[in-house]
N, C-alpha and C positions, 0 to 999 in steps of 0.2 A: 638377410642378404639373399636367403635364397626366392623369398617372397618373390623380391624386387628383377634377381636375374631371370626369373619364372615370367615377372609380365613385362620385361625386354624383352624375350623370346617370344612371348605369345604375342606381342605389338611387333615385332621384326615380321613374322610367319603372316598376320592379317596385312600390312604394309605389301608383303611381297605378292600375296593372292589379289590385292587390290590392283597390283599393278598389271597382274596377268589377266585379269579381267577388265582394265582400262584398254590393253591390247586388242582383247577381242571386240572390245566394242569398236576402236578406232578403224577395228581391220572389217567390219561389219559396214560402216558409215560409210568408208572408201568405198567396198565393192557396191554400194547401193548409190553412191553419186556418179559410178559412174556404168549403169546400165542402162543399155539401151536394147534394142529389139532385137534376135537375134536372128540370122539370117540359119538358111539348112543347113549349110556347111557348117555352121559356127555350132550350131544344136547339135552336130553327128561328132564333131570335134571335143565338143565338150564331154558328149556321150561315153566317146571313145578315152578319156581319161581316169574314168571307171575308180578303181581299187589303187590302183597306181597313185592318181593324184589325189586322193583320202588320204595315201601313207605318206606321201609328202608335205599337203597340210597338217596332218600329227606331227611329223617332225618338224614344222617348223613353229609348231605352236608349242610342244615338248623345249623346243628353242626357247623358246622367248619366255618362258616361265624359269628354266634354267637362269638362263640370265637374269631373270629377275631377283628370284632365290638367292644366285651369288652374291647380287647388288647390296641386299638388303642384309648378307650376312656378314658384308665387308662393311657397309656402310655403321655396325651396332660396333663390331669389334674393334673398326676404329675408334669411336666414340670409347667405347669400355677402355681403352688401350690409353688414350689422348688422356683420361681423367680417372684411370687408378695407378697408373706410373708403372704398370707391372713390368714395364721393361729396364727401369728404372736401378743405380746402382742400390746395396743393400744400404739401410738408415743408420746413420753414425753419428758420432758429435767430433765438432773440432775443436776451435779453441776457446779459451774460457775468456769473457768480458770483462776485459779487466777496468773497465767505466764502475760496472753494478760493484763492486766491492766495497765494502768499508772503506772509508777512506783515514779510516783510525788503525788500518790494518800494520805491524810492526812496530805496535807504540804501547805504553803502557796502557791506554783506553780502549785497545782494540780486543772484541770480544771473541770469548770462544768459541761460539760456534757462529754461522749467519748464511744468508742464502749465496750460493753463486751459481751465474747464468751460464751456459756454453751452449754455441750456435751447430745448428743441425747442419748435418752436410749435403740435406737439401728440405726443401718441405715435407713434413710428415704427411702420411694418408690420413683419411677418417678413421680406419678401421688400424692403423699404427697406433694414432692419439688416446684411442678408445682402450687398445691392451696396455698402452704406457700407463696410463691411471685406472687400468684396473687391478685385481684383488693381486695377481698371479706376480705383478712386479713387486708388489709391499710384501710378498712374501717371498720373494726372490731376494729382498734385500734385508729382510728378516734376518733369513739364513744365512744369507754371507755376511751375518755381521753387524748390519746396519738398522736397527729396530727404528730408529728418531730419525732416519731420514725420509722424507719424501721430496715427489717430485711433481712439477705439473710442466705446460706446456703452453706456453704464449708465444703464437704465429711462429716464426725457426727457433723459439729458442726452447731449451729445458731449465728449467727453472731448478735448482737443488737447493731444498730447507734443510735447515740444521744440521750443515757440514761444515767444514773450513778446509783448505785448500790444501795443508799438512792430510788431510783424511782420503782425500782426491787422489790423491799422487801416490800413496802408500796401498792403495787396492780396488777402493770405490770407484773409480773413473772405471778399471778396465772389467769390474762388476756390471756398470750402466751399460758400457761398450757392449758387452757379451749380450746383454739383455736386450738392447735396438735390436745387434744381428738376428735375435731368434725370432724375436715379432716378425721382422721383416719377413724373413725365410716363410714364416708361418705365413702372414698375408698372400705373399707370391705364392708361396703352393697352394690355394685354397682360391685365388683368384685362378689361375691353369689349369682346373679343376671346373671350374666353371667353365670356363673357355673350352676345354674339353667336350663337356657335357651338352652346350649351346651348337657346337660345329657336328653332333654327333645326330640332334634334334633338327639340324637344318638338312642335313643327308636323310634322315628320316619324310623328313616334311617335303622333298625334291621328288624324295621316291613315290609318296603317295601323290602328286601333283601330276606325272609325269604318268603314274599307272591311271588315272582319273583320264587323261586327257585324252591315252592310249583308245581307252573304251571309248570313250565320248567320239572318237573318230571312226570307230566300228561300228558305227548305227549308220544305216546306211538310206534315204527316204527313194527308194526309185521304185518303180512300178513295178510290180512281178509279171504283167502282160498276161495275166488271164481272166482281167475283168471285161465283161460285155456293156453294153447300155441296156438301163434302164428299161428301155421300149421293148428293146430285141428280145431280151429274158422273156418280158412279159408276153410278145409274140408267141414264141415258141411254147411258153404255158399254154395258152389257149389251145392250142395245135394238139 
């Protein structure tokens, strides 16, 4: 998991640089279609905006990287949000199917033990389905008891082998119970965790974007005015 939230952040962070570099090009293409010649006023004018108008295109290129960054950190953590349920209430079960039962159940041919189904009280995660059948719940149920039971998990339902329904009701059910809540909790902390970690990397990633640009605006190309021509040098050599 962490592989994976490692290259949604490093595809969020190239996405967002991409797009601050699409700005600059678009704001590049504009100033160039629309030049023309400039007149003295217009040269002394431009002259005259100096240091001033540098720190206002940093800020407004520091802008639009911002915004960009935000977009792109809104735009993951929706997505992360919309499809691990982490807002989601905690995983439970409700009622038991009472279709899947024996239908020999209360009669002298109805067996002892047999599977019964009870519907999730909403869809599990991946990473829920994945602790439900793994080692930690078979030993979960070890101990409280239940060594012959297990369980699996087909789309909402839980599936319970080698229970019967007297077994349910007398402790088992609010074993299972207890055991959804902890999964869940654990998922939810471990995924806020992430989320944490991602919004802490995208302030990182803002701050270095933001101090890059800063510089890149302090290079300044103007003249220093103490260059001569060519000739005249040479004049004065021979002199």
């Amino acid at each position: 998991m962490r592989q994976r939230l490692g290259r949604r952040r490093a595809g969020a962070l190239r996405w967002a640089d991409s797009r601050c570099a699409d700005q600059s090009v678009r704001g590049g293409s504009a100033s160039t279609a629309t030049d023309h010649v400039l007149t003295p006023s217009e040269r002394e004018s431009s002259s005259d905006r100096g240091t001033g108008g540098l720190a206002r295109d940093a800020r407004d290129v520091r802008a639009t990287c911002e915004v960009h960054m935000l977009e792109a950190y809104r735009h993951i953590m929706k997505t992360q949000t919309r499809t691990s349920g982490v807002d989601a209430a905690p995983l439970g079960l409700g009622s038991v199917l009472v279709g899947s039962l024996p239908a020999a159940l209360m009669t002298e041919d109805a067996p002892d033990r047999y599977m019964v189904e009870a519907v999730f009280s909403r869809r599990p995660e991946r990473e829920e389905v994945t602790a439900i059948l793994g080692n930690e719940t078979r030993d979960c149920l070890t101990e409280s008891g239940y060594p012959t039971v297990e369980v699996t998990v087909s789309d909402r339902r839980l599936e319970i082998a080698n229970t019967n329904l007297e077994e349910l009701r007398d402790g088992l059910a609010s074993v299972l119970a207890d055991r959804l809540a902890e999964i869940s909790a654990v998922v939810r902390a471990t995924r806020e965790a992430a989320a944490f970690r991602f919004a802490e990397a995208a302030a990182s990633e803002n701050e270095r974007a933001t101090a890059v640009t800063a510089l890149a605006a302090s290079v300044s190309f103007r003249a220093s005015g103490n260059t001569q021509p060519a000739s005249a040098s040479g004049h004065e050599a021979r002199r």
